[in-house]
PLY file of the C-alpha trace (Angstrom):
ply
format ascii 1.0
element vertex 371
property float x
property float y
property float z
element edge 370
property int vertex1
property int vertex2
end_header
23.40 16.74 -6.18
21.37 17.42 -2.51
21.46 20.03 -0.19
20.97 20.88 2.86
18.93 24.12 3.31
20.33 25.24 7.29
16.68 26.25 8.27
15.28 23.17 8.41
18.23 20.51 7.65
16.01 19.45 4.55
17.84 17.77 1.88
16.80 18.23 -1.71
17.58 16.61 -5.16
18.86 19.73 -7.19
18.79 19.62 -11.13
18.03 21.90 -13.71
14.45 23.13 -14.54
13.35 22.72 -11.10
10.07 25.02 -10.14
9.80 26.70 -6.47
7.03 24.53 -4.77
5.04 27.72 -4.17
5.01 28.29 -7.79
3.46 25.56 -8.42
1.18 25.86 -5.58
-0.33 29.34 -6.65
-0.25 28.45 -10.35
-3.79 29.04 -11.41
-5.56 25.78 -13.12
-5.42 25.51 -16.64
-8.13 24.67 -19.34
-11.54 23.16 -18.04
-13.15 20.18 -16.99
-16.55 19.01 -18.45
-18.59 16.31 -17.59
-19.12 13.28 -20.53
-21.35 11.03 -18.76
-22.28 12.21 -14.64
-24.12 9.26 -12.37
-23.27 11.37 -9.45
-22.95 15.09 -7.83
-20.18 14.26 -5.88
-16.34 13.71 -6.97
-16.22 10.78 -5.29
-16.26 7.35 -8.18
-15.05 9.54 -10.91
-12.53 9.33 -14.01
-10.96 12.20 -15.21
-9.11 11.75 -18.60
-6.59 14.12 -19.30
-2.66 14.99 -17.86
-2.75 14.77 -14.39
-1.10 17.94 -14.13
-3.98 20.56 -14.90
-6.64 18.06 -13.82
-4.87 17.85 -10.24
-5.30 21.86 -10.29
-8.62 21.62 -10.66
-9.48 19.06 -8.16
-7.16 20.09 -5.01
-9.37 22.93 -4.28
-12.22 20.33 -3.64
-10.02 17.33 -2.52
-8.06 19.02 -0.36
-7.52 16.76 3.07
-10.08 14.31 2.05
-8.15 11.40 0.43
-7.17 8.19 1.96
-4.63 6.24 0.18
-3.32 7.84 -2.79
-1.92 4.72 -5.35
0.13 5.49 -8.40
2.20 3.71 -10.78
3.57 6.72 -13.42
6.18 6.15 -15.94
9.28 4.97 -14.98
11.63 7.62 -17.01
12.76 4.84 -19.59
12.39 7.11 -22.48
10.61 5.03 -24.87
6.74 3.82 -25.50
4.43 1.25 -24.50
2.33 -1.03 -26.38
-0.22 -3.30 -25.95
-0.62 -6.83 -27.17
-1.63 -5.47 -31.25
1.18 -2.98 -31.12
-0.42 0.17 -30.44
0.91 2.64 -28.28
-0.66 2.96 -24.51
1.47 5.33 -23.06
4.75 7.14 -24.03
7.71 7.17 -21.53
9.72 9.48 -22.96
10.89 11.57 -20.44
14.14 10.90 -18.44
16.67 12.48 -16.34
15.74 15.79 -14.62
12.84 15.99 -17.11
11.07 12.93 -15.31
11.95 14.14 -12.05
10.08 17.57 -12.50
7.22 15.59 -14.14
6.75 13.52 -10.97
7.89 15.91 -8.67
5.02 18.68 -9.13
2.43 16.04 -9.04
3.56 14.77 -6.23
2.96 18.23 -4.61
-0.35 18.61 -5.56
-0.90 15.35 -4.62
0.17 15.54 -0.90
-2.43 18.57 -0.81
-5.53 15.98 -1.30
-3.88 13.46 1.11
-6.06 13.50 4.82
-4.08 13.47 7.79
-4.75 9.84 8.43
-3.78 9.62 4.90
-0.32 7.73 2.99
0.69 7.05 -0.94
2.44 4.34 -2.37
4.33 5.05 -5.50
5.64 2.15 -7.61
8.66 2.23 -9.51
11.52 0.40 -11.02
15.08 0.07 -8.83
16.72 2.34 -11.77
14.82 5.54 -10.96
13.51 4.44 -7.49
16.58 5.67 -5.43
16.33 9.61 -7.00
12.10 9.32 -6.80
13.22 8.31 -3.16
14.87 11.68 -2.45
11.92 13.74 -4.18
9.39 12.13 -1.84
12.03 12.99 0.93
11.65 16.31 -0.24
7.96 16.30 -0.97
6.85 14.62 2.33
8.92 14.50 4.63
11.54 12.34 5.55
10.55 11.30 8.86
7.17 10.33 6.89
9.35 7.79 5.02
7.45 4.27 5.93
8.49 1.65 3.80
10.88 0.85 0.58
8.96 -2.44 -0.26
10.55 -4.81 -2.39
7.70 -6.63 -5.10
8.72 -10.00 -6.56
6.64 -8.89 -10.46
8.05 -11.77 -12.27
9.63 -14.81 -12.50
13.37 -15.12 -12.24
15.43 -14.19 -15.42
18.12 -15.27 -17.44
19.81 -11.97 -18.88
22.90 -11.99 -21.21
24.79 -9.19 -19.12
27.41 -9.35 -16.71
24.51 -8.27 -13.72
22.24 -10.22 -11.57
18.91 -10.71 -13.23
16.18 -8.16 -12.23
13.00 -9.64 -11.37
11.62 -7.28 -8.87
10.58 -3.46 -8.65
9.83 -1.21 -5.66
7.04 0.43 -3.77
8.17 3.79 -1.49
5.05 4.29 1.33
4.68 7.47 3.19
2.06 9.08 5.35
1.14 12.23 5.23
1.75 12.42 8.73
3.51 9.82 10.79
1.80 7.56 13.30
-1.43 8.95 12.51
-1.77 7.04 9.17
-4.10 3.97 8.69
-2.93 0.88 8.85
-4.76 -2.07 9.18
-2.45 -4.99 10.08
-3.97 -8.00 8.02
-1.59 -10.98 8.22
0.04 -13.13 5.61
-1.71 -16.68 6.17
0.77 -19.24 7.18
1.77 -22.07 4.17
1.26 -25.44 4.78
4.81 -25.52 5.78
5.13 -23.22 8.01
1.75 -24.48 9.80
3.31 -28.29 10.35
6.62 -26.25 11.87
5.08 -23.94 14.23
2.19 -25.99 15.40
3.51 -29.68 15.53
1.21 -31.02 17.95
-2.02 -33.03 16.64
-5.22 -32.46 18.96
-7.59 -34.91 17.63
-10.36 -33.08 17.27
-9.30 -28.98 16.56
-5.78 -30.43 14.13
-2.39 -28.65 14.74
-1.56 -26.73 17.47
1.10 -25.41 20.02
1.71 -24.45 23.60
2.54 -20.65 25.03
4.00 -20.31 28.58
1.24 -18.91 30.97
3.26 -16.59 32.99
5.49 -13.60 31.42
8.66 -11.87 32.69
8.10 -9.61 35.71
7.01 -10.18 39.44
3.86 -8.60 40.51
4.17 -7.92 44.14
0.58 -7.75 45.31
-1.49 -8.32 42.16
-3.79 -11.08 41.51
-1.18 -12.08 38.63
1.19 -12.73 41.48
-0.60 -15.25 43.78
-1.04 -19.09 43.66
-3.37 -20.54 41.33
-4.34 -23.97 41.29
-1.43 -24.46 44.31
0.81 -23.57 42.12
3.36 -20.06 42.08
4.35 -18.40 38.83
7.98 -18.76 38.54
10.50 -16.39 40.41
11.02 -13.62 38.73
7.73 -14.16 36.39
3.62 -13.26 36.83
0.66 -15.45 35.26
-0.03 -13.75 31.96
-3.91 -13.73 32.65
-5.93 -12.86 35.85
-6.20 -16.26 38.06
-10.14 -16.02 37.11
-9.57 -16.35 33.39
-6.84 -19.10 33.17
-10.25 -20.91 35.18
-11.83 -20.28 32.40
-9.06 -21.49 29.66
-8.37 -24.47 32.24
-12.26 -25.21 32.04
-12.89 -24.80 28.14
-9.63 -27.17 27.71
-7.40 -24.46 26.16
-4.49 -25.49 28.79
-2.16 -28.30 28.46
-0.78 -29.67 31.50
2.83 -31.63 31.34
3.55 -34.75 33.47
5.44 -32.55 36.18
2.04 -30.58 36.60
3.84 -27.46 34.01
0.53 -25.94 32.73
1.03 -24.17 29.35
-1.74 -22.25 26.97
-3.04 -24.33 23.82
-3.35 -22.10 20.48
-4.33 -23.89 17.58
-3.57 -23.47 13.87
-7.04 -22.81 12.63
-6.66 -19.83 15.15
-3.69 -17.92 13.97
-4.48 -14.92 12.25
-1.31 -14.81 10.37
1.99 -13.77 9.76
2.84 -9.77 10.28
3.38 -8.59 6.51
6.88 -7.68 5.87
8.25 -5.37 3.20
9.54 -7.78 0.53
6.14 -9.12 -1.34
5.53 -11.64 -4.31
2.95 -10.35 -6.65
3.32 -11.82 -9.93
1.89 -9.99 -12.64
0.23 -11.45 -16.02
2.22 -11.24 -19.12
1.32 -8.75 -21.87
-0.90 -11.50 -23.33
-3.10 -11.83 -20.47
-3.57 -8.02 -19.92
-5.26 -5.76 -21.45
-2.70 -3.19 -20.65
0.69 -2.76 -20.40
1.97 -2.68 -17.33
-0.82 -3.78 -15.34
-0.86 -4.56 -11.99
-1.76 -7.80 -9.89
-5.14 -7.10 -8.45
-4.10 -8.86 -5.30
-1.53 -6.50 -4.61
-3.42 -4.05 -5.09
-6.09 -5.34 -2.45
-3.12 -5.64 0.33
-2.17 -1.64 -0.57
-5.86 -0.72 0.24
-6.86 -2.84 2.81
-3.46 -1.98 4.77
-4.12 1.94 4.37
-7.80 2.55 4.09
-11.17 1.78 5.80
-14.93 1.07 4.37
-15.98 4.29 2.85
-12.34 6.21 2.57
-11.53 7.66 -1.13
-8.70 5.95 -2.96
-6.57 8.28 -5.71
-5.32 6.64 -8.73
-3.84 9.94 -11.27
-1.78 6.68 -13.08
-4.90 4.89 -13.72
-3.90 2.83 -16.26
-6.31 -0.60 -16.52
-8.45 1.14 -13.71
-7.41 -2.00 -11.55
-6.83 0.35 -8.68
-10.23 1.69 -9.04
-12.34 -1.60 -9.51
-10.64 -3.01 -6.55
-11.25 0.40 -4.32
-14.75 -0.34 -5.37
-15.28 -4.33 -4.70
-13.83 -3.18 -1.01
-16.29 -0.77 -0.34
-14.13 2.25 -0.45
-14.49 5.20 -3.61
-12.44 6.17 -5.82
-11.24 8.99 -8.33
-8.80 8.10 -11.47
-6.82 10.13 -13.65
-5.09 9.13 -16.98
-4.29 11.12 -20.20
-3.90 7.36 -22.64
-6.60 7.16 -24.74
-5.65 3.54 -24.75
-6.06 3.61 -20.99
-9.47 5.72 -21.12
-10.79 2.58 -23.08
-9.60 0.18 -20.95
-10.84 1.99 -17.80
-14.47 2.36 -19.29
-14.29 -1.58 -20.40
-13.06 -2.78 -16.70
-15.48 -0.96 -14.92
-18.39 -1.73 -17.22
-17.32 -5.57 -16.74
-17.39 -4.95 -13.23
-20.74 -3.60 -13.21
-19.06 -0.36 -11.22
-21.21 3.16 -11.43
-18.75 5.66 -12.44
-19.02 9.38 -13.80
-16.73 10.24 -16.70
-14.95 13.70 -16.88
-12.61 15.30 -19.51
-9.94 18.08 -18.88
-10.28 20.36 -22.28
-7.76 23.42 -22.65
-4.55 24.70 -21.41
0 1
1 2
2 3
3 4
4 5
5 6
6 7
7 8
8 9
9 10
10 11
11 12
12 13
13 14
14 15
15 16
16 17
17 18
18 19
19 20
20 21
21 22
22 23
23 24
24 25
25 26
26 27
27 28
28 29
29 30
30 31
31 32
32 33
33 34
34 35
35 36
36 37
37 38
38 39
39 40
40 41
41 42
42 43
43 44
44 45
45 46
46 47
47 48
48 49
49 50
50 51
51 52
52 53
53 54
54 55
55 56
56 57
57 58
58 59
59 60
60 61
61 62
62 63
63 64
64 65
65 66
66 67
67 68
68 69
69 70
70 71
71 72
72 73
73 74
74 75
75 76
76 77
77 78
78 79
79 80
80 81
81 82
82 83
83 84
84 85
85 86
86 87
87 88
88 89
89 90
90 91
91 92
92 93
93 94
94 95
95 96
96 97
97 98
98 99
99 100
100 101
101 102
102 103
103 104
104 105
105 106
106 107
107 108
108 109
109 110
110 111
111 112
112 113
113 114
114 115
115 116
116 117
117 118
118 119
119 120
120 121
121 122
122 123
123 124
124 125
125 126
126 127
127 128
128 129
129 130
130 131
131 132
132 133
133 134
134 135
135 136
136 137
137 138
138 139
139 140
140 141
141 142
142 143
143 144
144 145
145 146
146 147
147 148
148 149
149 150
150 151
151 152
152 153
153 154
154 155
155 156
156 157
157 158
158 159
159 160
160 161
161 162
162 163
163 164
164 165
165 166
166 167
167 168
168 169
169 170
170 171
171 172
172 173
173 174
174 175
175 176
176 177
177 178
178 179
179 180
180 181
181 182
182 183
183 184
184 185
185 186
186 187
187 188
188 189
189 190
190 191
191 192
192 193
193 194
194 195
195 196
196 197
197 198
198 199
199 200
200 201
201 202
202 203
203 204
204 205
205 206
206 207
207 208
208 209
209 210
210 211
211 212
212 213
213 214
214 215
215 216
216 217
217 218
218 219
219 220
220 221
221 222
222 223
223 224
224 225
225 226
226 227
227 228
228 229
229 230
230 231
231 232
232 233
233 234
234 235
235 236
236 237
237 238
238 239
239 240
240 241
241 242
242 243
243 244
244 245
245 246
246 247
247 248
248 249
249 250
250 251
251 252
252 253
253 254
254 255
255 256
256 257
257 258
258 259
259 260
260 261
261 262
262 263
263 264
264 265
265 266
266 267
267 268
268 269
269 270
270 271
271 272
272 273
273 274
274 275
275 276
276 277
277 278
278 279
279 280
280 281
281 282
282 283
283 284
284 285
285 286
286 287
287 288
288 289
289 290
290 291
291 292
292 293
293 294
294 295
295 296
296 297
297 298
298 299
299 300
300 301
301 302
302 303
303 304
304 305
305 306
306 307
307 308
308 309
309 310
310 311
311 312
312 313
313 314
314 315
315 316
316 317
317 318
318 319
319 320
320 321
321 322
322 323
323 324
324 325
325 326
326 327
327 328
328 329
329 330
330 331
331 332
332 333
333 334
334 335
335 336
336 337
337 338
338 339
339 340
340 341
341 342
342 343
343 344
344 345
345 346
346 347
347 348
348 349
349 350
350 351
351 352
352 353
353 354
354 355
355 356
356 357
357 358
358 359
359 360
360 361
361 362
362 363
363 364
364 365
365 366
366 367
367 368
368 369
369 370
């Protein structure tokens, strides 16, 4: 059931159980956190095993407005365990309902304390609980921070005995902490072979594929260089040269304009130039069975290199408090950015220790005790 509180037109997902955010804002940080192996004095390339919970209570005070890109993949309410490939637990599930909810909900609070103002999250979650997760972040940041409900191909396409489509993708929700002042670095999807032969169908024989661009754009310019005669020739009524008459000399001179056999002359842009396709919000990121993984539920490193590159520069701090594998946090590290992980699986704890060791990545190790 929502709301809508008249103050500030917010809606909000109301169920039973459900703490006043200032509660759990002032609610003083339980047990302690000791060090197990330290290679640094700062927080910064750090695991923290341990709930999230109290271990987020402990860090905000220090992490407060200084993260990046916060990445997590948490349980997805289906309220049973996971195992890995010999059967032994790696993480329970067991939560569902309003139960769940709560549990992600007042992490999700103390995470958006630790997010910078150029900073965003990504949460990633199955299409059975993403809708209500939806209206918690809503809630929790803002809708108008709302970026992106990305669809992620994870698998290949299945052949269930139900009356229902098969279900072979899950969801990522994207918000910034505050709109239009997030980073985002556009990186483009490279073109397939395909694609190249049907936008650039022209062979040059010495640069390969290529098209043509008109030179002049819609508008008349009046008294602007844009506006006057180049090479005898007027822009089109109605239309300016796209470039100052000085550098389409230049283009004309280094060959980079085509002219047609009615004297048309029209820009050259070659394949080998194209810096790709904008990335759209449906993505295929197939991930590796259970018997290729060392944990359950791990996540394609590649998509996790688009998440980071996309919302983070050299040097930022990336958040994982799902670790998991630690896949977030060795690819945070191979891109030159630091990172802090959280996980409470002693399963997980291994597998973090044994990824990071493989990929020779400094790290200190902390442990929540108490509370």
């Amino acid at each position: 059931m929502t709301k809508a509180n008249r103050k500030s037109a917010k809606l909000q997902l109301i169920y039973p159980g459900k703490t006043e955010e200032k509660k759990i804002l002032r609610k003083k940080a339980a047990g302690k956190i000791t060090p197990a192996v330290r290679k640094k004095n700062t927080l910064s390339d750090s695991f923290f095993s341990g709930d999230n919970f109290p271990v987020l209570q402990h860090l905000v005070p220090l992490l407060e407005g200084k993260v990046d890109l916060i990445y997590i993949d948490p349980p997805f309410g289906t309220g049973k365990d996971f195992h890995d490939i010999d059967n032994d637990t790696a993480y329970s599930d067991k939560l569902t309902d309003a139960a769940f909810l709560e549990f992600l909900r007042v992490r999700l609070i103390l995470l958006r304390e630790c997010l910078s103002p150029g900073g965003s999250i990504c949460l990633h979650i199955d299409k059975k609980a993403g809708h209500y997760v939806k209206l918690i972040m809503d809630e929790v940041f803002g809708q108008r921070n709302f970026l992106n409900d990305i669809t992620r191909v994870k698998c290949n396409p299945k052949n269930f005995a139900r009356n229902a489509y098969g279900n072979y993708s899950d969801m990522i929700l994207f918000y910034a902490k505050k709109r239009d002042r997030n980073i985002f670095n556009e990186t483009g999807d490279m073109l397939t072979k395909k694609e190249e032969e049907s936008f650039f169908r022209k062979i040059h024989p010495v640069h390969g594929r290529y098209t043509t661009n008109p030179l002049h754009a819609p508008g008349e310019t009046a008294n602007g260089d844009t506006g006057r005669k180049w090479k005898g020739l007027l822009p089109p009524k109605g239309r300016h040269w796209r470039y100052s008459r000085k550098e389409l000399d230049r283009l004309d001179k280094a060959g980079l304009i085509e002219w047609s056999d009615s004297n048309n002359p029209r820009k050259i842009v070659f394949a080998k130039g194209h810096k790709g396709k904008k990335v759209q919000d449906v993505w295929e990121f197939k991930d590796k069975g259970l018997s290729f993984s060392d944990y359950p539920t791990q996540k394609n490193h590649e998509l996790l290199k688009r998440i980071i590159l996309h919302s983070t520069n050299p040097g930022s701090l990336v958040l994982d408090a799902f670790a998991g594998s630690g896949g977030t946090l060795l690819v945070a590290h191979q891109l030159g950015r630091h990172f802090i992980g959280i996980d409470a699986s002693k399963k997980s704890q291994a597998v973090v220790r044994k990824t990071l060791k493989e990929g020779k990545v400094p790290c200190s190790f902390y442990k929540h005790i108490g509370g």
